[in-house]
C-alpha positions, 0 to 999 in steps of 0.5 A: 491503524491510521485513516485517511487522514491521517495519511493525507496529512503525512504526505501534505508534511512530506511536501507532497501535492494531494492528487485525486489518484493519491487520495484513492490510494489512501483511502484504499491504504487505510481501509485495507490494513494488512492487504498486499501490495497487489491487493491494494493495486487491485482495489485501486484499479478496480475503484478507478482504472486510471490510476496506474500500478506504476502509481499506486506502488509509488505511494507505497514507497513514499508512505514507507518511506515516511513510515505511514505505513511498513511493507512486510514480505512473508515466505513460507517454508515448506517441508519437501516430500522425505525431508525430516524436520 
């Protein structure tokens, strides 16, 4: 599990310039392995309403893209009423 930090400095290789929004984003990342996406949007808004989904899903993006992070979308199958398996 990467902190902070470490996600900082990821980004600061990627060129990025460290924002106060992006800093929320990834203090919100490291403390919330596993969360979804909109968990972490939902944290985020709830630590500062001005950072928009719009933002946090883009830093999403680029800490997959740089492969910080790995976004994992799970569906659950479920057995319909009569269906034998």
């Amino acid at each position: 599990m990467m902190n902070n930090e470490q996600i900082v400095e990821a980004l600061k290789e990627s060129g990025m310039r460290i924002t106060r929004q992006r800093m929320i984003v990834a203090d919100v990342i490291a403390e919330n392995d596993g969360a979804s996406c909109k968990d972490i949007c939902c944290i985020v808004r709830g630590k500062d309403p001005s950072v928009g989904v719009a933002t946090v899903y883009r830093m999403i993006n680029v800490l997959e893209d740089i492969g910080v992070i790995e976004r994992i979308d799970m569906i659950k199958h479920t057995r319909r009423n009569g269906d034998e398996g």
